[in-house]
C-alpha positions in Angstrom: 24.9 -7.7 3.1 22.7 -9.6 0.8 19.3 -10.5 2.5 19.1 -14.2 3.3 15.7 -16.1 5.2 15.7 -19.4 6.8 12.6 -21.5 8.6 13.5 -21.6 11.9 10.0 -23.7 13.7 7.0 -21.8 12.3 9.1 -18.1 12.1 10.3 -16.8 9.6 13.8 -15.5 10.4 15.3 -12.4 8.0 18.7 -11.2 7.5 19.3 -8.2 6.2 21.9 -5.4 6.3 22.7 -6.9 9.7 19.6 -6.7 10.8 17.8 -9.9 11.8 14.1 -9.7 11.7 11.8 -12.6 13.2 8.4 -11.7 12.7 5.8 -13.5 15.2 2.3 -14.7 14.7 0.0 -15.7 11.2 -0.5 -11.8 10.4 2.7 -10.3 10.9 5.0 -11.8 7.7 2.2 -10.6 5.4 2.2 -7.2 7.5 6.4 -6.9 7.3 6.1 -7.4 3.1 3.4 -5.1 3.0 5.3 -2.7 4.7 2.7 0.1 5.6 4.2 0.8 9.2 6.4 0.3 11.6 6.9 0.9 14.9 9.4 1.5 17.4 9.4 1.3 20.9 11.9 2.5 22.9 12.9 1.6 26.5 13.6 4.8 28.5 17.1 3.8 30.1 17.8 0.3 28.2 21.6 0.1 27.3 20.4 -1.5 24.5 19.1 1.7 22.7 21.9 3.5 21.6 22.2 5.8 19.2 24.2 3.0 16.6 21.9 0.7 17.3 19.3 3.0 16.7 20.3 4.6 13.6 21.1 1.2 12.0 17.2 -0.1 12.9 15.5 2.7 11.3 17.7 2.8 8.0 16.3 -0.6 8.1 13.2 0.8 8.7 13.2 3.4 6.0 14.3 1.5 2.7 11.3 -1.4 4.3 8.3 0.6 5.7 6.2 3.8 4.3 6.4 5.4 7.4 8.4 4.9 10.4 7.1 5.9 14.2 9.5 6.0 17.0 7.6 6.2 20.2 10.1 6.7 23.7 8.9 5.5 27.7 8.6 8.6 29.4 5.7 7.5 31.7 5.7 6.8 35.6 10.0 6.7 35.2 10.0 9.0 38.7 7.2 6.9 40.2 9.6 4.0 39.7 12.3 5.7 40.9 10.6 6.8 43.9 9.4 2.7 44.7 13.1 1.6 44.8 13.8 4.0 47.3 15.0 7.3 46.3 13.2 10.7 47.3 11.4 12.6 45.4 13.6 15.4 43.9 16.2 12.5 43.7 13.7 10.3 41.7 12.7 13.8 39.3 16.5 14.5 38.8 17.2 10.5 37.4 13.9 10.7 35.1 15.3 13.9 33.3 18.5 12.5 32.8 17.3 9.0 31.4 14.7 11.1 29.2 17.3 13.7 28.2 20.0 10.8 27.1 17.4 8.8 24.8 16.2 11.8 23.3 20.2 12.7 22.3 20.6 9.3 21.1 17.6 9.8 18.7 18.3 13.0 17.7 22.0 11.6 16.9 20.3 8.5 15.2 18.3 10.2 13.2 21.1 12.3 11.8 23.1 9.3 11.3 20.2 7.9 9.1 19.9 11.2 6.7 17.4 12.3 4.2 15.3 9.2 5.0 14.9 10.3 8.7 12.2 13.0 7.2 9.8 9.7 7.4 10.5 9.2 10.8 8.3 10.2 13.7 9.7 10.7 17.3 7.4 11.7 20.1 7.4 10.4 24.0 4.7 8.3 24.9 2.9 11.0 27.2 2.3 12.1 23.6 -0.3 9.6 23.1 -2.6 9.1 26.6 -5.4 11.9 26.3 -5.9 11.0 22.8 -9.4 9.3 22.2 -7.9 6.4 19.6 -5.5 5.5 22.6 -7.7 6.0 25.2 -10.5 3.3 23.2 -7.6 0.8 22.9 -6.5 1.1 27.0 -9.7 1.0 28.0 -10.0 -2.6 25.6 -6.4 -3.6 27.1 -7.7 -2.9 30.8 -11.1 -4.4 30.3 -9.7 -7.7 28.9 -6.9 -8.0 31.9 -10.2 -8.1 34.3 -11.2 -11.3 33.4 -8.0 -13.2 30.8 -5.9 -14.6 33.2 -3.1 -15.3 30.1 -3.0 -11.2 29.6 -2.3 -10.7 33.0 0.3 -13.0 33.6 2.1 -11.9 30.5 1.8 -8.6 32.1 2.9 -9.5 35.3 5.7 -10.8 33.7 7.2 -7.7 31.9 6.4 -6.1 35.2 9.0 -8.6 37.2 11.5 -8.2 33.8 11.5 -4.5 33.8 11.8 -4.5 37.9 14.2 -6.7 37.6 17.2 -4.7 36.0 16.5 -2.4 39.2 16.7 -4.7 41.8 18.6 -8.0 41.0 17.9 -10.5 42.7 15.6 -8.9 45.2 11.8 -9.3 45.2 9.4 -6.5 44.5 7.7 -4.9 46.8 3.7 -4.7 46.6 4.5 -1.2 45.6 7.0 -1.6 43.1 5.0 -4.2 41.6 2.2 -1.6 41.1 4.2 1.5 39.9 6.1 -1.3 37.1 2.5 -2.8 35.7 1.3 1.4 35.3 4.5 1.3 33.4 4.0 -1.7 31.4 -0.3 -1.0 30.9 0.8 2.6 29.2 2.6 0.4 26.2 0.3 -2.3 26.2 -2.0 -0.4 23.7 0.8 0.3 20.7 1.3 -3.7 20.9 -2.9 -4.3 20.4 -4.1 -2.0 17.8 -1.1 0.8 16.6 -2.9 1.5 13.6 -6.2 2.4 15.2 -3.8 4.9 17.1 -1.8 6.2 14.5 -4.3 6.5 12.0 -1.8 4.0 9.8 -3.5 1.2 7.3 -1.5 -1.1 9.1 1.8 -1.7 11.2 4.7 -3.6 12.5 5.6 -3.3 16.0 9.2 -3.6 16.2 11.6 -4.1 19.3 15.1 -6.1 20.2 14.0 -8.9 21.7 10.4 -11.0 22.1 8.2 -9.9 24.9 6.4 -12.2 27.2 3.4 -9.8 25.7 4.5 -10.0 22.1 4.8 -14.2 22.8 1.5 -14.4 24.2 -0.2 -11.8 22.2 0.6 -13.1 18.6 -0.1 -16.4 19.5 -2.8 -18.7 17.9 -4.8 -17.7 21.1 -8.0 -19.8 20.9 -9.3 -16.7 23.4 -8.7 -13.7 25.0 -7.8 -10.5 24.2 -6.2 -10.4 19.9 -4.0 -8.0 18.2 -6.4 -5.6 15.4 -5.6 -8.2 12.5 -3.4 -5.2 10.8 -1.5 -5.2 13.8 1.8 -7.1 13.6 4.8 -8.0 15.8 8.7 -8.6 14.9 11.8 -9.0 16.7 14.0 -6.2 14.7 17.8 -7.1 16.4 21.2 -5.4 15.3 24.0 -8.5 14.6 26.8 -6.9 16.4 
């Protein structure tokens, strides 16, 4: 499909190969042309990732971007588990199985994408936590969420979404609500500063659909805790 654009407010909407790309805040246009990096972050679990879907965003990916990570939830999934009620070898037994059917899908993915899947990087997200460039930007992340009251709605927020395909309508408990925010302050860092992390000149985080983080984050904010200016955001969606 030929690549068309089109202003929608002050995005910039892309549609390309049947991909539609909406990258947010002033940085992130210039970041998606220059086309150093670009992330993926993938959901542990979400019906959205599969392996189509997949493989069609990173040959996207590949013809835009230098280098292409992939970077998979694998963090606190049988503390969650646990919170809405199951026991322990119950809870260990569901994380395995979500972490063993997103790693197929990738592995599928990646096949379906060919030779260009050599400049793709896949690694879990437990990867990344005792390394000293991610532990600079959580401790950033946590210090700012003491005292910016916007961050930690926003948080609080992907927190209640996330819960919220568990439970319905239900309301979190005080523990659920803690064991979801671990789960949503162990990405928080690869949305701030990815290229301080990665060791990347600059990058692109990608995922299906606009965060309450992403919204916030890559706003004009006139305070409070900012993306690294090489840091950029877009909404990368398949068009079924």
């Amino acid at each position: 499909m030929a690549e068309e654009t089109m202003q929608c407010s002050d995005v910039l909407i892309q549609t390309d190969q049947d991909i539609e790309v909406q990258p947010h805040g002033p940085q992130s246009q210039a970041l998606l042309e220059k086309g150093d990096h670009a992330l993926f972050g993938v959901s542990t679990g979400n019906s959205y990732f599969s392996r189509e879907r997949m493989a069609r965003a990173l040959s996207w990916a590949t013809t835009r971007f230098e280098a292409v990570d992939v970077v998979y939830a694998d963090l606190f999934l049988d503390s969650v588990s646990e919170a809405l009620g199951h026991d322990p070898d119950s809870a260990r037994r569901s994380a395995s199985k979500k972490l063993e059917g997103v790693r197929r899908r990738l592995r599928g993915a990646l096949e379906d994408v060919g030779d260009a899947a050599t400049r793709v990087r896949c690694r879990p997200l437990s990867a990344f936590v005792a390394e000293p460039a991610y532990q600079e930007v959580n401790a950033r992340t946590q210090d700012a969420l003491r005292t910016d009251m916007e961050l930690r709605s926003g948080r609080e927020q992907m927190a209640h979404s996330f819960l919220g395909h568990q439970l319905g309508s239900a309301s979190p408990t005080a523990a659920q609500m803690k064991v979801s925010l671990d789960y949503v302050d162990a990405e928080l860092p690869f949305i701030i500063d990815t290229p301080h992390i990665l060791g990347v000149t600059s990058s692109v985080h990608c995922y299906h659909s606009l965060m309450s983080l992403g919204r916030l984050l890559f706003s004009d904010r006139a305070k409070g805790l900012r993306p690294a200016v090489n840091q950029g955001y877009a909404v990368v969606a398949c068009q079924d």
